[in-house]
C-alpha positions in Angstrom: -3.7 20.4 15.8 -3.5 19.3 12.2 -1.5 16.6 11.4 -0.3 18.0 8.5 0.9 21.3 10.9 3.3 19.4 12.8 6.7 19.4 12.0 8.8 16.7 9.7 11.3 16.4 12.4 8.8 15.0 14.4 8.0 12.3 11.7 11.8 11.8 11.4 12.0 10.5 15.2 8.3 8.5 14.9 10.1 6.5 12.2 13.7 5.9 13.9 12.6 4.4 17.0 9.9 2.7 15.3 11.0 -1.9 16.3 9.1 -2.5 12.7 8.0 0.0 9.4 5.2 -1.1 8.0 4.8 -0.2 4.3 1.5 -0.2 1.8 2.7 -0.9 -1.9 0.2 1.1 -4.1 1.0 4.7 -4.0 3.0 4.3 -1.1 6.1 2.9 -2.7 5.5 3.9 -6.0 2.5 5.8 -8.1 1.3 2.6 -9.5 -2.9 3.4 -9.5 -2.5 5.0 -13.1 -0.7 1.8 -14.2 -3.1 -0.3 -12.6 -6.0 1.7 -14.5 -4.1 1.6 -17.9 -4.1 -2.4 -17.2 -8.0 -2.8 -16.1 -9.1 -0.9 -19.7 -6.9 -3.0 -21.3 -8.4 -6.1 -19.9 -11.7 -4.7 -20.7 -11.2 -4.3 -24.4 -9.5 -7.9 -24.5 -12.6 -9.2 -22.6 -14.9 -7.6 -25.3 -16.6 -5.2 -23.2 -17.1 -1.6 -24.0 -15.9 0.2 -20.6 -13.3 2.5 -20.0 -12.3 3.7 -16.5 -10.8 7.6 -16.8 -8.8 9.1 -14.4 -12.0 10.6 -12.8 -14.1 7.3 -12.4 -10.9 5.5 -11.5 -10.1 7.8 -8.5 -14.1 7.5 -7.8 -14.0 3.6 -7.8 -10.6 3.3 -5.6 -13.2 3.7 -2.8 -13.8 -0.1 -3.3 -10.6 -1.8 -2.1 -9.4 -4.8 -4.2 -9.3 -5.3 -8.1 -11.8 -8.3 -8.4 -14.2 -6.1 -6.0 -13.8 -2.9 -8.3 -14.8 -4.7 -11.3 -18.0 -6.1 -9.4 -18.8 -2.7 -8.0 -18.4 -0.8 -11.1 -20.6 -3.5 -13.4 -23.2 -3.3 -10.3 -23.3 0.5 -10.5 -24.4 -0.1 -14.5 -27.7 -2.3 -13.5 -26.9 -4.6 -16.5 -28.0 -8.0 -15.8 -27.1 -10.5 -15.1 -23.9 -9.8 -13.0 -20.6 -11.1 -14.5 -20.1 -14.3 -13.0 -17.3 -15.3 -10.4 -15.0 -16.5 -13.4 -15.5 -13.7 -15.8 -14.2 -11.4 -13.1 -11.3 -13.7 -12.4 -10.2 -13.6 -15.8 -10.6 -10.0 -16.5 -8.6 -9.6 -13.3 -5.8 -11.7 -14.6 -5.7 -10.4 -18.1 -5.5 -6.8 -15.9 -2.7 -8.4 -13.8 -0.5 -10.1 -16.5 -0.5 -6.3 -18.6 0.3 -4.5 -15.3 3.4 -6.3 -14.7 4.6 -5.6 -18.1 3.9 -2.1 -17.8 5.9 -2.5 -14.6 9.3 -3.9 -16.9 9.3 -1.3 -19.3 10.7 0.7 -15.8 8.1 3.5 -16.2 7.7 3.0 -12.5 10.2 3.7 -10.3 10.0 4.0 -6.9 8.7 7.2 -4.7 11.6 10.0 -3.8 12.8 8.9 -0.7 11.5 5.1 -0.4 15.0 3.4 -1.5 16.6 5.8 1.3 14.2 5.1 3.7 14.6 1.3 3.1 18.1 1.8 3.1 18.3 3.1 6.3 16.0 1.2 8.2 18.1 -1.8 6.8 21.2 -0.2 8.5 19.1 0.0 11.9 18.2 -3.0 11.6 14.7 -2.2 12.1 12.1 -5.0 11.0 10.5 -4.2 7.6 6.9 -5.6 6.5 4.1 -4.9 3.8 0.4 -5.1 4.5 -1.2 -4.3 1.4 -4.5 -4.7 -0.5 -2.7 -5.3 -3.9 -2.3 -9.2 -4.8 1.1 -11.1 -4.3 1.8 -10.8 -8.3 1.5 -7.1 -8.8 3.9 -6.7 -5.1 6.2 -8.6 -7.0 6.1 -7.2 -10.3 7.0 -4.1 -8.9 9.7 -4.9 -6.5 11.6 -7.3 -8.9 11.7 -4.1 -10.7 13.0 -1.5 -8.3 15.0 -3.4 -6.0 15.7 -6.8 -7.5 15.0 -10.6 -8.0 16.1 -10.9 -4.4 13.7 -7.8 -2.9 11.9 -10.2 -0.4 14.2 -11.3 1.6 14.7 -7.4 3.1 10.6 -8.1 4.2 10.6 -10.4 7.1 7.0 -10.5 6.7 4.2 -9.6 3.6 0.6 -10.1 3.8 -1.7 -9.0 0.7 -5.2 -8.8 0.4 -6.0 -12.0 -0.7 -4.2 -13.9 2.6 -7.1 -12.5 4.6 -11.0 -12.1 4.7 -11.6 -8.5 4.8 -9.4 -5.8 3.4 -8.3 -2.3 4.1 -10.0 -0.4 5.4 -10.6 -3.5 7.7 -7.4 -3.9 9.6 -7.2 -7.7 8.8 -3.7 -7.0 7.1 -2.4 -5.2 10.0 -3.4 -7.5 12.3 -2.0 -10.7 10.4 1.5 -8.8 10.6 1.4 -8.0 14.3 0.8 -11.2 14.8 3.6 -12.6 12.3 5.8 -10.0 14.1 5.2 -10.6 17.5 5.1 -7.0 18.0 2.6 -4.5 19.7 1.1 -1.8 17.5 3.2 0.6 19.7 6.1 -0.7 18.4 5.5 -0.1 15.0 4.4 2.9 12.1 2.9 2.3 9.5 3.4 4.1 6.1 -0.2 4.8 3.7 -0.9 6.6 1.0 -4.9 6.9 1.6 -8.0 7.3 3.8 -8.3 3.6 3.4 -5.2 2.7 4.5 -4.9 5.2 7.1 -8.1 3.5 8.9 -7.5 0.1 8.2 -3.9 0.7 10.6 -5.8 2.9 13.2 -7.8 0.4 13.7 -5.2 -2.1 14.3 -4.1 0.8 16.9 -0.7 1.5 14.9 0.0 5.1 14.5 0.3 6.0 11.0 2.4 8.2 8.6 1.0 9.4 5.1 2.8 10.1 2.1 0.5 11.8 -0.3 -0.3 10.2 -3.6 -1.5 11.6 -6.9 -4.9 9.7 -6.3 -5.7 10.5 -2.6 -4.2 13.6 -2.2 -7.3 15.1 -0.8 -8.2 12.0 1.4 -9.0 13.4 5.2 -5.5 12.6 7.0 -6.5 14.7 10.2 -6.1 10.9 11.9 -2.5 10.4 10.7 0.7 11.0 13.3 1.6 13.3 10.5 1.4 13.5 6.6 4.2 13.9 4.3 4.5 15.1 0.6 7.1 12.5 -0.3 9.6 10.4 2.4 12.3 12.2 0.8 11.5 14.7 3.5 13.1 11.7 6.1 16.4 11.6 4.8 18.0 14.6 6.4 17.2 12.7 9.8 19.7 11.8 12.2 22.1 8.1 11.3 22.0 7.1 15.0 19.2 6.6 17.0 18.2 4.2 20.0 15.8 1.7 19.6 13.5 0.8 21.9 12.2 -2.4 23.9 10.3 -4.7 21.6 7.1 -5.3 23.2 6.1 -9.3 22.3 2.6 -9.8 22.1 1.2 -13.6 21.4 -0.4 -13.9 18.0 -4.5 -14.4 18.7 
């Protein structure tokens, strides 16, 4: 069966007895990706170059996980030489960051129908929240400051982007690094993408997965998801009780 056949109820119980939610940032939490392309042109026409990502070679180029990586790949697939060094593509990722975090204040980015109620509620059950993301620890914070406050982190008992590990999505080194901050078995958790990427990077890590579709990767093959979702607002007719189930404590490797 597809997962997109089954019913939402069944996602509704996944996440309630769920010990720890798991949540990606970008197009999970809010549609960010168009922001984030806005901000790499800008940083290109600061930086003197003459590129300009649109919506089609963007969604092309979110194959390649990580900002810094995307630059690299899209200047490689151009066979001008030489390659921009290391610290070229470190400043046109920081002129890219700084411009996406003030997009981010003007509040043209709110959060995704049903993430603040899904928060809310996993709060009230006292469920362990994390994020395991790709996207660096400025952009996470850009965006949260925004939608839920200067004091957003402390609901997260643990965050690992992609730059506090080697490899990132679709490796599963950010799921892996919160299991172990956790102390939790992938049983014991779900984890909430927005993309292909994301979707393997978590299945690999053995943690069932639950999609919310995003404007970008709408059409990614989910057919490996526990189910996919249009929004999370579909999760907030679910039940307010639930029971929880036994934490299973693994030992971090």
């Amino acid at each position: 069966m597809q997962a997109e056949a089954i019913a939402p109820a069944g996602a509704a119980e996944l996440i309630r007895n769920a010990v720890a939610l798991i949540f990606d940032v970008d197009g999970t939490l809010a549609e960010t990706e168009e922001l984030h392309r806005r901000a790499f042109n800008h940083a290109f026409a600061r930086h003197g170059l003459d590129w300009h990502w649109d919506r089609a070679a963007y969604r092309d180029l979110l194959r390649v996980t990580g900002g810094k990586e995307r630059i690299r790949a899209f200047h490689a697939r151009q066979q001008i030489a030489p390659p921009l060094s290391d610290a070229d593509i470190a400043e046109l990722h920081r002129i890219k960051t700084a411009h996406y975090a003030e997009l981010i204040e003007t509040g043209c980015c709110p959060l995704r129908p049903g993430v603040a109620e899904l928060l809310t509620a996993a709060k009230a059950r006292r469920q362990r929240i994390a994020i395991a993301t790709t996207t660096s620890h400025g952009n996470i914070d850009a965006l949260l400051s925004r939608a839920l406050g200067a004091g957003w982190a402390l609901d997260f008992e643990a965050i690992v982007a992609g730059d506090d590990v080697r490899h990132k999505k679709p490796a599963p080194d950010v799921y892996l690094a919160i299991l172990a901050w956790l102390r939790l078995a992938p049983s014991d958790c779900v984890a909430i993408e927005d993309s292909a990427n994301g979707l393997v990077a978590a299945s690999r890590a053995h943690i069932p997965v639950l999609i919310t579709r995003s404007i970008y990767f709408r059409d990614d093959d989910f057919s490996a998801a526990r189910f996919v979702l249009d929004e999370l607002s579909e999760l907030t007719d679910e039940p307010k009780t639930s029971k929880q189930p036994h934490a299973q404590y693994i030992t971090p490797a």
